[in-house]
C-alpha positions in Angstrom: 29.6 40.0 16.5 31.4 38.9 13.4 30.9 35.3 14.3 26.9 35.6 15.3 26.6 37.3 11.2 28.6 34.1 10.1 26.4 31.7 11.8 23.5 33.1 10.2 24.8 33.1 6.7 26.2 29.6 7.5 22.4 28.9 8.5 20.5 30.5 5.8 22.7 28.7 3.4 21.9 25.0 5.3 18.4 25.8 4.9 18.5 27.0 2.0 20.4 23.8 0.7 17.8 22.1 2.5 15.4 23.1 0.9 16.4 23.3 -3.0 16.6 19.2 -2.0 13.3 19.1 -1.1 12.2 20.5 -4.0 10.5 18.7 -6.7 11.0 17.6 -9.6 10.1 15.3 -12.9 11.9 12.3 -13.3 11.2 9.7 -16.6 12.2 6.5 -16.2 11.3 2.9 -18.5 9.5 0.5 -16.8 7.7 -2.7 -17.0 4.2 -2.6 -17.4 4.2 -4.8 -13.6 5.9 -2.4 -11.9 3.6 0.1 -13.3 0.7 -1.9 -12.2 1.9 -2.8 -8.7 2.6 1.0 -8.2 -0.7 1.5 -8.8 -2.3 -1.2 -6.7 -0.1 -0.5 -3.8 -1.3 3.2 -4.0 -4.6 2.4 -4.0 -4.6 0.3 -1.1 -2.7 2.9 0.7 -4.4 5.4 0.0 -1.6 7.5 -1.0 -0.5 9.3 -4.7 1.8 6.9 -6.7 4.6 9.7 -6.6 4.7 9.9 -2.8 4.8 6.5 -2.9 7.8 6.2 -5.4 9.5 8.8 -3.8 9.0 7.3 -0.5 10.4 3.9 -2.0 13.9 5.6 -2.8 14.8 7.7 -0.2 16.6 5.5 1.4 20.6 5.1 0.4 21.1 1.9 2.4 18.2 0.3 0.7 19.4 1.8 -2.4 22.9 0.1 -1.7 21.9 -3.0 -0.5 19.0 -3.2 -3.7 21.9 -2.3 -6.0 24.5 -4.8 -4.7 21.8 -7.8 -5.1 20.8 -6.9 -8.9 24.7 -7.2 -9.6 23.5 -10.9 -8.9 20.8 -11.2 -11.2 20.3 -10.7 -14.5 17.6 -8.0 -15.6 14.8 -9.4 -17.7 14.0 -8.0 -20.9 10.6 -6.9 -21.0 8.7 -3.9 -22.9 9.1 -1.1 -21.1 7.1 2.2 -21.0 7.9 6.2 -20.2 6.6 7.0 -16.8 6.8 10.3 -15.0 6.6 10.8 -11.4 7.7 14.1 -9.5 10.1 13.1 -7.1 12.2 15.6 -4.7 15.4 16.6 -5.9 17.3 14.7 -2.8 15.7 11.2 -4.2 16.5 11.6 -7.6 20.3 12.7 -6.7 20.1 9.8 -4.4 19.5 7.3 -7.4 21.2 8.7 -10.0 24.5 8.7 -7.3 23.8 4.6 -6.2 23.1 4.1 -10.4 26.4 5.5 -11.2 28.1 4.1 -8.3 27.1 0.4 -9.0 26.9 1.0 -12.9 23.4 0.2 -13.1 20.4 1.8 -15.2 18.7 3.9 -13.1 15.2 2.5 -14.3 16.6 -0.6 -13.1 17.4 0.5 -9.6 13.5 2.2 -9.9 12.3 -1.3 -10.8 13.9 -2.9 -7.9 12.7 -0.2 -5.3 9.2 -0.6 -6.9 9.5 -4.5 -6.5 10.0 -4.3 -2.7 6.0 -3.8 -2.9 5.5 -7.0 -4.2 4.9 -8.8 -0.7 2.5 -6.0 0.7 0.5 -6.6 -2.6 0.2 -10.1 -2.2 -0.7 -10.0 1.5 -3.6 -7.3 0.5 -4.6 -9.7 -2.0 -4.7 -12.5 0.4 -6.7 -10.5 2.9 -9.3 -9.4 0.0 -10.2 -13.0 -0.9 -10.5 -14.2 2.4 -13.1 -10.6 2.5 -14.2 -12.0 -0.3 -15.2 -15.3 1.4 -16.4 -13.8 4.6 -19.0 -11.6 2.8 -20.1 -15.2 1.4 -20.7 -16.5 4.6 -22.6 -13.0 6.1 -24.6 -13.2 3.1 -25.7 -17.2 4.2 -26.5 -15.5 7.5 -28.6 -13.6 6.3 -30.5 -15.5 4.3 -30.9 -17.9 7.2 -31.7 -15.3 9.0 -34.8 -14.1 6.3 -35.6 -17.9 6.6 -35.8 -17.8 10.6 -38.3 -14.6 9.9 -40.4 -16.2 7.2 -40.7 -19.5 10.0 -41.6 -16.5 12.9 -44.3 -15.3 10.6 -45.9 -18.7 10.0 -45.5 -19.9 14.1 -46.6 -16.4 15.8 -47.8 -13.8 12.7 -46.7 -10.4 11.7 -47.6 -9.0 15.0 -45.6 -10.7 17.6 -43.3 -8.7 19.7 -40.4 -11.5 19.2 -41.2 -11.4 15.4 -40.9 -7.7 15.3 -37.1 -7.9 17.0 -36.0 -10.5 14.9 -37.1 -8.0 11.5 -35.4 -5.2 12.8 -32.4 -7.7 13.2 -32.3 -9.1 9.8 -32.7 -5.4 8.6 -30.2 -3.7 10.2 -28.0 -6.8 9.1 -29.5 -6.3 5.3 -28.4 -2.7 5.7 -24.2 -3.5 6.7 -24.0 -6.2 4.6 -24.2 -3.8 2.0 -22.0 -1.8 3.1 -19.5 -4.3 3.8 -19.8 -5.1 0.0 -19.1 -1.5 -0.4 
């Protein structure tokens, strides 16, 4: 009996830990005006909040570690730096300040880095949006070759024709999803 009331207290307490390190809250660190700007971007093509992102981004302690052991290497830049709040859980931020202390390293620094692994998922979206970029280009070509097939159909078989017809309600429905790809 004693040992079953033990467990529970023993269990409560876990959770209870558990869950005071899941709770959130505000960190202010210095950053770059780039890392603020490539938080942003990276959120908005994810479609996520910047602070799930952020926190997501440091949650990690090996990747902490193994971002930590490389800045050793290099040198931080000196760049202006701006106050930024995020709300992060209580776990993450215990998690940096630990790995800060640990490899005596600011822990805006060791934000920055975790904020830099982004960097290549950026670029790739970037990529991918001017290659959109010259696609829509070409659909727009295709259609006006298309409204130049119609204007042709007119002037061979008139507005009436059945294959004239088809080929409007073709170039119209294309008109319409061009747009939206533009969208």
């Amino acid at each position: 009996m004693d040992s079953d009331k033990s467990r529970d207290t023993v269990t409560l307490k876990l959770n209870s830990e558990q869950l005071k390190g899941k709770q959130s809250v505000r960190a202010t660190f210095r950053l770059s005006d780039q890392m603020i700007d490539l938080l942003r971007v990276a959120a908005t093509h994810l479609g996520v909040k910047q602070k799930s992102l952020i926190d997501e981004l440091v949650q990690n302690r090996d990747t902490l570690d193994q971002l930590a052991n490389k800045a050793q290497e290099v040198k931080q830049e000196a760049a202006n730096r701006r106050q930024k709040t995020f709300v992060l859980s209580r776990n993450a931020l215990e998690l940096l300040d630990g790995i800060s202390d640990k490899h005596t390293l600011s822990r805006d620094y060791l934000v920055e880095l975790c904020i830099s692994r982004l960097i290549p998922f950026v670029n790739s979206e970037q990529e991918k949006h001017n290659q959109r970029r010259a696609l829509i280009n070409e659909v727009e070509q295709y259609l006006a070759d298309g409204r130049k097939l119609l204007n042709k159909a007119d002037q061979r078989l008139g507005r009436d024709d059945r294959f004239r017809i088809k080929l409007e309600r073709i170039i119209n429905y294309t008109e319409q999803h061009v747009s939206e790809l533009k969208k």
